[in-house]
C-alpha positions in Angstrom: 73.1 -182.1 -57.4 73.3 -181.5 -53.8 76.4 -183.7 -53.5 78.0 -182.3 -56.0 78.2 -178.7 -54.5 79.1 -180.2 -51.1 82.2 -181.8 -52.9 83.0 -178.8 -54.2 82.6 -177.0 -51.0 85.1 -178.9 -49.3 87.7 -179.0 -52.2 87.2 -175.2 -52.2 88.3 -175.2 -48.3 90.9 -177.3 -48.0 92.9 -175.7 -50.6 92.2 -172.8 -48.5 93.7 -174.1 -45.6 96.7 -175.1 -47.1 100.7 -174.1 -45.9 101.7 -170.7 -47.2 105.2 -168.9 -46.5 103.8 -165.4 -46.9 104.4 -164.3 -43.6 108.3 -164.4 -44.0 110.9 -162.3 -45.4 112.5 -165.2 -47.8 114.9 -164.9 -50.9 112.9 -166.4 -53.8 114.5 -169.6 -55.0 116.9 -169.8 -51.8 114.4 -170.5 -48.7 116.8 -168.2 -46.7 116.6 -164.8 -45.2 119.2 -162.5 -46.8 121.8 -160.5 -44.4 121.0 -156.6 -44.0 124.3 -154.3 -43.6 124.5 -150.3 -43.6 126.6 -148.2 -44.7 127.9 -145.0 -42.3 129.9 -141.8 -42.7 133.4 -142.7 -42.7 135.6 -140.0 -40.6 139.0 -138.8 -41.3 142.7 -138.8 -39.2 146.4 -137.8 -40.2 147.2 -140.9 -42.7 144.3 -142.6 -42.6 140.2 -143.4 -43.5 137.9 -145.3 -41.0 135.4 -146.4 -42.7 131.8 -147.3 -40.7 129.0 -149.5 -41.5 126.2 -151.6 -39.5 125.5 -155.6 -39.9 121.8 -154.8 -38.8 121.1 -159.0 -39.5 123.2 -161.7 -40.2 120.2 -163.7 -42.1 121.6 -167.1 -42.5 124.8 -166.6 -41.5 128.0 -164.4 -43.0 131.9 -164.9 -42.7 132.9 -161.3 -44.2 132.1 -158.0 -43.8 133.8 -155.0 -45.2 133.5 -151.8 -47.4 134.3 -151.0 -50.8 134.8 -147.4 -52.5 135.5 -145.5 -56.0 134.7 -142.4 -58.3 131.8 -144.1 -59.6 128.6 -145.2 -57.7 127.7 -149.0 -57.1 131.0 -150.1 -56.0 131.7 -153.6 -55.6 134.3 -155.5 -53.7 135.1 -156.7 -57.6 135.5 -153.9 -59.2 137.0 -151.2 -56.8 139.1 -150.7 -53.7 137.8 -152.3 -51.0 138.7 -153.8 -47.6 137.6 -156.4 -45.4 137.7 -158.7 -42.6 136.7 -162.5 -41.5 133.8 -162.0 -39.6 130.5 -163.7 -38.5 128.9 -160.9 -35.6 126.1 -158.2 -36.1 126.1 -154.8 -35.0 128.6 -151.4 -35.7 131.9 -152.3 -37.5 134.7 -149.7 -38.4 137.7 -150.7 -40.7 141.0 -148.5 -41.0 142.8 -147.6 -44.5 145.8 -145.5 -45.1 146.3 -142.9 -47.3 149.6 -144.7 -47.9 148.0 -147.6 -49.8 147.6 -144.6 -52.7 144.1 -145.8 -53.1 143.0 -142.3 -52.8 143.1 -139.0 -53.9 143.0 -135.6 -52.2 139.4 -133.4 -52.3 138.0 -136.0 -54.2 134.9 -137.1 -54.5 134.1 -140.8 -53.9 131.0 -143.3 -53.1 131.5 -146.1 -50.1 129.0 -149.0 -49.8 129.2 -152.0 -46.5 129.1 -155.5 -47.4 128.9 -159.0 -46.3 129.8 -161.8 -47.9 126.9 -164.9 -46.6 128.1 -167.8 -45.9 126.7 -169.3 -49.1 128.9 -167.2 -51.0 126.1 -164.3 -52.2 127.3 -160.4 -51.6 124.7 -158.2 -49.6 125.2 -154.6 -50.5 124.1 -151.1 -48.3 123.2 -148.1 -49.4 125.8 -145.4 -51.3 127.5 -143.1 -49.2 129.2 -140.5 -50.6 132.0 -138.6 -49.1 135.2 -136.0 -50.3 138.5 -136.8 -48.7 140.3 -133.7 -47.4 143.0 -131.6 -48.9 146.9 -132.6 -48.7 146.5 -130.6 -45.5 144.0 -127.4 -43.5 145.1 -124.3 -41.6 142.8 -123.8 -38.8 143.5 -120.2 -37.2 143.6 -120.1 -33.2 142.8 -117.7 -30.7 145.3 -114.4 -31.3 147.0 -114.4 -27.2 149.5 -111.6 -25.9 148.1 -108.7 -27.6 150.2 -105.5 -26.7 150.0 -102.2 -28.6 152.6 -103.2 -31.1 152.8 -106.7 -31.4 150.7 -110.3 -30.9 151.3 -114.0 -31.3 149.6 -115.4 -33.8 148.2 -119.2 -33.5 147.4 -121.9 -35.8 146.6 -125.5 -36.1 147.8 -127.8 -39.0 146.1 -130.7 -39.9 148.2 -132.7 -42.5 146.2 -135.6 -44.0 149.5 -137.0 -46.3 147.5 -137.6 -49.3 150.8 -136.5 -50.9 154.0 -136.2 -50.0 154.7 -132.7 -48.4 157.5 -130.2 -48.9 156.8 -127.1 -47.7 158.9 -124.2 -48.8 158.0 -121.8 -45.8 155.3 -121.7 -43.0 154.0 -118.7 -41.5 151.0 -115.5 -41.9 150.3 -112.7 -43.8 148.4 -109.9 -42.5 147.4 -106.3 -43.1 144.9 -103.5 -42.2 142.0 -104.7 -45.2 140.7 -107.7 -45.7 141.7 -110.0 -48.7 145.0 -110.9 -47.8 147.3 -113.0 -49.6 150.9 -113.5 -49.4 151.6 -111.0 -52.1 149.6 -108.3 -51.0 150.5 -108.0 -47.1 152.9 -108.2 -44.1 154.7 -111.8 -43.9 156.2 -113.5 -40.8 157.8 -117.3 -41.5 159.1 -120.0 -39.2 162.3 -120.2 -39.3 163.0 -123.5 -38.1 163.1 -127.0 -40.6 159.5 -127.1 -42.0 158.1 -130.3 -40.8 154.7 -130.2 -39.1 153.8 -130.8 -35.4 150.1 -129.6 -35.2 151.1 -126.2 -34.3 152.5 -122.5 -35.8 153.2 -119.8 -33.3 154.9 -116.7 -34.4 155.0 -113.0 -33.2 153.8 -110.1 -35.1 155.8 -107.0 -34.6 155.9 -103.5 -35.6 152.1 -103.3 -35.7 150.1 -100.4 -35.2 148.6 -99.8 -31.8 144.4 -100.0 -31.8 144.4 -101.2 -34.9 142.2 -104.2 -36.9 144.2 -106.7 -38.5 143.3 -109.1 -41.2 144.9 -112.6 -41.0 145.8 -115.8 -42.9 148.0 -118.4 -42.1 149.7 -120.5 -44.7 152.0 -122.8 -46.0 153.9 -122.7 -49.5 155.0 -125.5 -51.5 156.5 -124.1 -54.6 153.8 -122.0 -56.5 151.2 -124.0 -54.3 149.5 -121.9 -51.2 147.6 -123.2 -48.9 145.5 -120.6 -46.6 143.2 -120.6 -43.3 140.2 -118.6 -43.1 140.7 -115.3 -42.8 140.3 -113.5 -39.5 141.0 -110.6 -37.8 142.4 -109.6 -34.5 142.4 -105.8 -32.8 145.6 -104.4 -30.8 145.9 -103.2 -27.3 146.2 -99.5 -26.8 142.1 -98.4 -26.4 141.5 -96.3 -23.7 139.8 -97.9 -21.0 136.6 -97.2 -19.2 139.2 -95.2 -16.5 140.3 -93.1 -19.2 143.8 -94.5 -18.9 145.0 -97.4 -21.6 144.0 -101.2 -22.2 147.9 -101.7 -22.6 147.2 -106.3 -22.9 145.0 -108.5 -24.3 144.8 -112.4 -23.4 142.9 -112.7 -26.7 140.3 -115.0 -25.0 138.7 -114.6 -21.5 140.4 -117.3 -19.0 140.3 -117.3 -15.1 137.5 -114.5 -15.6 139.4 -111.4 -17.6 140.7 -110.8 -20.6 142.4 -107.0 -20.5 144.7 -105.0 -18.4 144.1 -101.5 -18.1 146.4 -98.9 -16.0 145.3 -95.9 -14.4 145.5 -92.4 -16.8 147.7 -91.3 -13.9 150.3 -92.1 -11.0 149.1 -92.2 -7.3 149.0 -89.2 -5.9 149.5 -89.1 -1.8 149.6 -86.0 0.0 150.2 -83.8 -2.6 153.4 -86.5 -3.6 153.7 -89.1 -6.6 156.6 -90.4 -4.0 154.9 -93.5 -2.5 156.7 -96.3 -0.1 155.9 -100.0 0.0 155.3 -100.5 3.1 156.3 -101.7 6.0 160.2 -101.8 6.1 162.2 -104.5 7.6 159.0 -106.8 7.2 158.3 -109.3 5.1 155.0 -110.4 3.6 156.1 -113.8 1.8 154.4 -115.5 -0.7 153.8 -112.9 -3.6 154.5 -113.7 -6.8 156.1 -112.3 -10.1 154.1 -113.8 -12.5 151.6 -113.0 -14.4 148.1 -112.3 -13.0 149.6 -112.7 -9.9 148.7 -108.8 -8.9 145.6 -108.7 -7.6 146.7 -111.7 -4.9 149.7 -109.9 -4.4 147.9 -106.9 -3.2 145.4 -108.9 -1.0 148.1 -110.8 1.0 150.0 -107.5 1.8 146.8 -105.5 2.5 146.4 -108.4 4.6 149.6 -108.2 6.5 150.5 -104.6 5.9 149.1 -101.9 8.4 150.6 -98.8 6.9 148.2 -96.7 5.8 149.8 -95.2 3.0 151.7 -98.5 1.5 151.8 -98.9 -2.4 149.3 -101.4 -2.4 146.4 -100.4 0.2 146.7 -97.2 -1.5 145.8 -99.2 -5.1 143.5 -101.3 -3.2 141.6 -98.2 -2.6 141.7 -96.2 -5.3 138.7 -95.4 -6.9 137.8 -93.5 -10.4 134.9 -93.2 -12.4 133.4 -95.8 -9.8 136.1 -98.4 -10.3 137.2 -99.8 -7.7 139.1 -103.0 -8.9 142.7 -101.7 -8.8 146.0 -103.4 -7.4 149.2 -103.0 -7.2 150.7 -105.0 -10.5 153.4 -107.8 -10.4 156.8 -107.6 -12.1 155.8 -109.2 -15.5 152.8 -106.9 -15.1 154.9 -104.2 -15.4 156.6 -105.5 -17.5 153.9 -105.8 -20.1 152.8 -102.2 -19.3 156.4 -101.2 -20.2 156.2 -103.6 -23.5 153.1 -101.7 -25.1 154.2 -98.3 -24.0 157.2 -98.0 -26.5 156.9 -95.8 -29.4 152.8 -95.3 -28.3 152.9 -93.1 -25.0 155.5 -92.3 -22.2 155.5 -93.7 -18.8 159.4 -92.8 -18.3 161.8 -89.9 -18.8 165.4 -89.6 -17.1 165.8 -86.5 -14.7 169.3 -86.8 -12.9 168.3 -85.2 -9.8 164.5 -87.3 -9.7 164.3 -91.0 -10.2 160.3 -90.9 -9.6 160.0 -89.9 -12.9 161.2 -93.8 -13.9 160.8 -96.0 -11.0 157.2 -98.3 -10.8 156.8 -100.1 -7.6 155.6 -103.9 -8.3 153.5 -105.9 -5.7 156.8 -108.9 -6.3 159.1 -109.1 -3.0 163.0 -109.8 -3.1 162.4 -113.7 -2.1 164.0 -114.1 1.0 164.9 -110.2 2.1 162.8 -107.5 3.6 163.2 -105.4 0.1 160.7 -105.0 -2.4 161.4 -105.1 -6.4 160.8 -101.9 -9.0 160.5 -101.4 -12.7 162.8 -99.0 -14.0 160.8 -98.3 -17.0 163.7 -95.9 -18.3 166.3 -98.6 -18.7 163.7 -101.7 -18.4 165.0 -103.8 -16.3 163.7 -105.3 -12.7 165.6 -104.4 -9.3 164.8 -104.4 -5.8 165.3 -101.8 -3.0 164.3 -101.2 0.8 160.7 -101.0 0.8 160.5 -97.4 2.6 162.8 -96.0 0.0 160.3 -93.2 -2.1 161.9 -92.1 -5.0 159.2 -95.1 -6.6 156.0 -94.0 -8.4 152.5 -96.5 -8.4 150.5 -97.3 -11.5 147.6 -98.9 -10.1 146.2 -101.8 -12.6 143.2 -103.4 -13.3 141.6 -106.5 -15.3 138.5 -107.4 -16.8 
């Protein structure tokens, strides 16, 4: 009896310590490790689809990978679209379709899976991603710039996606003073050139009203069909200004560290006279600029080099009001833009025969190469120059922030 349990005994542990493949991550009936492949987000560009995936493991070995897409989930590289590549490498893959193949559909709906193809001929699947392809094309508004009391350039962004074919009618924005703005219901400015599309629309609003909200849409019409940005708003120049005089420009975004011009409520006053001289006849300062922004230098470097006490700009330079003490002495196309957003919204000019001060605005701009200096003649609006100790010239000192 005793020998018959030992026999036992043994029999029982050596079929105990028989081979076993449980450890392993095997295909049943194969003896192989199967291939392991994600699938990404695939991301979008004018024309085309890149599609993204991951060969996390090769298993035993693959000689295709690729991606395959339609309206219904569970696509297959049988029985849908699908693209591919010879391959035999793990790690990130992208592949590139174009909308031109006509294998897709605009704002639709669809489901992506990766796959590889083993060497032994199976097909290894990853997971559904879904994903909408984008419109025939999307407005994205931009940053309104060169805001003046009565007028602004309005910016967009285009992105065509040629889903379709396009044939755009007319290009432009609408706008108006309440929201909901359409087209039909609002103010409309068009491009006027041949409507093909380069990435950008830039038009000018006119005839606006000054400090005033506007509501904004940019489009583009093909036949009965609209296509619309966001809609966004924009405010026009013409607040008054912590001085009390008006914010007559507006970049529309802060860049080089201000955004707004403001001009004093009032001409320099000097000894009991508006009449002020530039400064420092028969010299010449060099270097300042017409452009603008350029002000402010402009009045440093003549400040600088100027001793007069009662030049143009040392007498911006200090000029102080309601604790401000920012001011200069403004370039030409400074004054230029204060001349731009004072028509039809306040006067800065009227014509006296006998007293050009009441038209003439000293700019910070020198007559390159000559000892004169250059005025605004906000009456006529035009740029000149003249000796620089000539005084029949008012000041407008400026400011930014």
């Amino acid at each position: 009896m005793k020998k018959i349990v030992f026999l036992f005994l043994c029999l029982f542990i050596l079929s105990s310590c028989g081979g076993s493949d449980s450890g392993t991550d095997s295909t049943p009936g194969s003896g192989t490790q199967p291939p392991k492949v994600i699938t990404s987000a695939p991301g979008f560009t004018q024309g085309k689809v890149k599609f993204n995936g991951n060969v996390a493991s090769k298993g035993s070995g693959i000689y295709t990978r690729g991606f395959c897409w339609g309206t219904n989930i569970n696509p297959t590289a049988l029985n849908s679209d699908h693209i591919s590549e010879s391959a035999d490498a793990a790690g990130e893959y992208s592949l590139t379709e174009s909308y031109g193949s006509l294998k897709f559909s605009t704002a639709t709906s669809y489901y992506v899976r990766a796959y590889v193809i083993t060497t032994n001929g199976e097909t290894v699947y990853g997971d559904n991603i879904t994903f909408v392809t984008p419109p025939k094309l999307v407005i994205n508004p931009k940053a309104t710039k060169a805001i003046y009391t009565t007028s602004a350039t309005l910016n967009a962004e285009i992105a065509v996606y040629y889903l379709d074919s396009i044939t755009p009618d007319e290009k432009g924005f609408c706008y108006r003073t309440s929201p909901g703005v359409n087209i039909s219901n609002s103010t409309k400015i068009v491009n006027t050139v041949a409507n093909y599309y380069n990435g950008n629309l830039e038009l000018e609003a006119t005839a606006l009203l000054s400090n005033t909200t506007y509501y904004v849409r940019a489009f583009s019409r093909e036949g009965s069909k609209v296509y619309y940005s966001d809609e966004y708003t924009f405010k026009t120049a013409g607040a008054i200004g912590a001085s009390g005089g008006y914010i007559f420009y507006d970049k529309g975004e802060v860049t080089d560290g201000w955004r707004y011009l403001e001009a004093a409520p009032n001409n320099l006053i000097y000894n009991g006279s508006n009449k002020i001289r530039w400064g420092c006849a028969g010299g010449i300062v060099n270097q300042t600029q017409a452009t603008f922004g350029a002000g402010p230098a402009n009045t440093a470097r003549i400040v600088s080099q100027c001793s007069d006490a009662n030049c143009a700009a040392r007498l911006c330079d200090n000029y102080v009001l309601n604790g401000l003490t920012d001011w200069f002495l403004p370039s030409d196309e400074e004054l230029m833009a204060f001349l731009k957003s004072s028509k039809n919204v306040y006067t800065i000019a009227t014509f006296t025969w006998n007293d050009y001060s009441d038209r003439y605005f000293w700019s910070s701009t020198e007559n390159p190469g000559t000892s004169k200096a250059r005025f605004l003649d906000a009456y006529d609006g035009y740029i000149s120059s003249t000796d620089k100790d000539y005084y029949q010239v008012r000041v407008r000192p400026f400011r930014r922030f």
